[in-house]
MIMI-879300 format. One line per 5 residues: number of its first residue (from 0); for each residue x negated, y negated, z of C-alpha. Coordinates in Angstrom, 1 decimal, padded with zeros to 4 digits. Layout:
# MIMI-879300
NUM	X Y Z; ...
***
This chain:
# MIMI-879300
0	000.0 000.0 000.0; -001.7 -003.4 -001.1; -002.7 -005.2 002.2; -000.2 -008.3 001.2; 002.9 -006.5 001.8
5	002.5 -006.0 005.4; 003.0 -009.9 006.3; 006.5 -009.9 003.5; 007.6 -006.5 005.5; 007.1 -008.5 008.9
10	008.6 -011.5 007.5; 011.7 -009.5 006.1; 012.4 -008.2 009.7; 012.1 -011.2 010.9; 014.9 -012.1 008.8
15	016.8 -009.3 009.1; 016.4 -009.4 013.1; 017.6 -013.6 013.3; 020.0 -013.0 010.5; 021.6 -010.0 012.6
20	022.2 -012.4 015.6; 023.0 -015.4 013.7; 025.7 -014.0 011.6; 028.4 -014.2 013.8; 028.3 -017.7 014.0
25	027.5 -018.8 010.3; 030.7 -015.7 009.9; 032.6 -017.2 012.2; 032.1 -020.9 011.1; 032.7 -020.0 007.7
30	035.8 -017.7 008.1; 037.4 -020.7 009.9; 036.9 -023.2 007.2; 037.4 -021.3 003.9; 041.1 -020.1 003.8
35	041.0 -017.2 001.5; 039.3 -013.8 003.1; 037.3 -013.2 -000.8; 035.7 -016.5 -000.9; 034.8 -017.0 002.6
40	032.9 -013.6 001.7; 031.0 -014.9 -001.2; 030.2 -018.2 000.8; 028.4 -015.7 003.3; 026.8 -014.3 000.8
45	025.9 -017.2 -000.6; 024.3 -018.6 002.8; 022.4 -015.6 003.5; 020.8 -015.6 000.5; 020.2 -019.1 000.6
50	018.2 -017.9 004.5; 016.5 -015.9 002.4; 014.8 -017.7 -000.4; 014.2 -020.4 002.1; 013.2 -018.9 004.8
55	009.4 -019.5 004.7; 010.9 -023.4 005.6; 012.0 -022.2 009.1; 010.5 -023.5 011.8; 010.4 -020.5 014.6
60	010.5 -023.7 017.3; 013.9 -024.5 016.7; 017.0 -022.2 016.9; 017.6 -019.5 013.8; 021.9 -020.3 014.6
65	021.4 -024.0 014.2; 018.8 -023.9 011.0; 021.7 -021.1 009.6; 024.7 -022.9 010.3; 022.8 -025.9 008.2
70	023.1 -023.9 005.3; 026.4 -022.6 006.2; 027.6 -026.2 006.6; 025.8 -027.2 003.3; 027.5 -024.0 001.2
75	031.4 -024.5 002.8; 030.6 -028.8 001.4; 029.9 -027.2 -001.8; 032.7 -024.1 -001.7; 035.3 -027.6 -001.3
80	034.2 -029.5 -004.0; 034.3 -026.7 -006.6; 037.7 -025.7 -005.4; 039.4 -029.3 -005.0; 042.4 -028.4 -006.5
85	042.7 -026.0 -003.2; 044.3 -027.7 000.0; 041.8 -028.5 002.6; 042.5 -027.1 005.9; 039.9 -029.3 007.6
90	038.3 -033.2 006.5; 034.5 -033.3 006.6; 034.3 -034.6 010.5; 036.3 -031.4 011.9; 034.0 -029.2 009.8
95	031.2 -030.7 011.7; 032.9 -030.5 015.0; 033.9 -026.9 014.5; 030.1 -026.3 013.0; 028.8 -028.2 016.7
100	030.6 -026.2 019.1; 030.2 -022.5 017.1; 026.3 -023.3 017.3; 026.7 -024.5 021.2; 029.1 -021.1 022.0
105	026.0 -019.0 020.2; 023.6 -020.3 022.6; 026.0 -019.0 025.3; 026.0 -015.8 023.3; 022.3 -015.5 023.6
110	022.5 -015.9 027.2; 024.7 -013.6 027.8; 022.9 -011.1 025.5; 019.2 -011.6 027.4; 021.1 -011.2 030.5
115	023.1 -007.9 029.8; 019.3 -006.9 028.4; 018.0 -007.7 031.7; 020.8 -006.2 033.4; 020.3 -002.6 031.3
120	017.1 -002.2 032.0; 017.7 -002.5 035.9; 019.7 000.9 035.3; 018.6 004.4 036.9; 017.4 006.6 033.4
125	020.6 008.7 034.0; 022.9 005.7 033.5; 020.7 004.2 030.8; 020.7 007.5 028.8; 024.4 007.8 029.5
130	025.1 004.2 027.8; 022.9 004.7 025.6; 024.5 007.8 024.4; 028.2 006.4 024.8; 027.6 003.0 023.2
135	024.4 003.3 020.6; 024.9 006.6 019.3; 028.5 006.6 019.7; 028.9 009.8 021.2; 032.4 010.8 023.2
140	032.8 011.3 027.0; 033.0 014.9 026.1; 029.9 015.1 023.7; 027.9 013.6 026.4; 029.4 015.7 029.6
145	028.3 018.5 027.2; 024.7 016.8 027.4; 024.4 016.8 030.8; 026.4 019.5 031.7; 028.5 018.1 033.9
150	032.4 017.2 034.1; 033.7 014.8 031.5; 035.8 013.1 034.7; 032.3 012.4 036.1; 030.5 010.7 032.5
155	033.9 008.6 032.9; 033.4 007.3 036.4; 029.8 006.8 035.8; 030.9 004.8 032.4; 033.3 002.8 034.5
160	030.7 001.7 037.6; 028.0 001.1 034.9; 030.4 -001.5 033.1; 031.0 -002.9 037.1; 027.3 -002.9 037.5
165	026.5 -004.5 034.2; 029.4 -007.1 034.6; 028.5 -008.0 038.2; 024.9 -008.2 037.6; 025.5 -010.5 034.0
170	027.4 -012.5 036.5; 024.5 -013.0 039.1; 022.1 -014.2 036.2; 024.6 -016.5 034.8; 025.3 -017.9 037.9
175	028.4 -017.2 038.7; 031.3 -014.4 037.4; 030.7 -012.6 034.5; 031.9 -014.5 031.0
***
């Protein structure tokens, strides 16, 4: 393999890693300014790969939401001039309010995230491999008392004070009940 792909293969899970959390958001945003389901699609698409060829212009300093939701912004502008003859929902100043508070509920996102990280890897191994199993790999209560051989009642009580755990502990690094 020639020596200069390595950096394009980091840089291209970089993307795909910022992209991955960001999406919501720029999805979100989008989906809530572009009426029809099809070309609220295609704006996405258009966005992402807009991310893409620019993405050598990010600046790892500032947030990945707020640098996507520029382009996402900048694509729904352009999406509403091409379709004029379409009723707006929303005029240019509740575009950017909506756009303001999507990209200020993803930072909240983010802290919630790093804190329910934290929070997992305070688990015992049983309960990690147990979550693990339930929610990554999507296995069912039964699958995974089969795993441990035990009772499928006792994978759901340990499912239900994991969650309790997880949601009081999210709580405590927020600083206050869980969100």
């Amino acid at each position: 393999m020639p020596p200069d792909c390595d950096p394009s293969s980091d840089k291209m899970s970089q993307l795909a890693l910022l992209w991955g959390q960001a999406k919501p958001a720029v999805s979100a945003y989008v989906r809530s300014t572009v009426r029809n389901h099809h070309d609220a699609e295609d704006v996405i698409q258009s966005t992402v790969s807009q991310i893409a060829q620019r993405f050598d212009d990010y600046d790892p300093s500032r947030p990945f939401v707020a640098w996507a939701l520029g382009f996402a912004r900048y694509k729904v502008m352009e999406y509403r001039n091409k379709s004029y003859r379409k009723p707006l929902l929303l005029g240019d100043d509740a575009l950017e309010a909506l756009s303001g508070a999507i990209e200020e509920e993803s930072r909240g996102v983010d802290e919630r995230y790093h804190a329910l990280e934290h929070c997992i890897d305070r688990l015992g191994d049983r309960h990690q491999v147990v979550l693990t199993q339930r929610y990554r790999h999507d296995k069912t209560r039964e699958q995974i008392a089969d795993q441990l051989d035990v009772k499928v009642n006792t994978v759901s009580v340990m499912l239900r004070r994991i969650r309790q755990a997880l949601a009081e502990c999210v709580g405590e690094r927020l600083g206050g009940a869980a969100r």
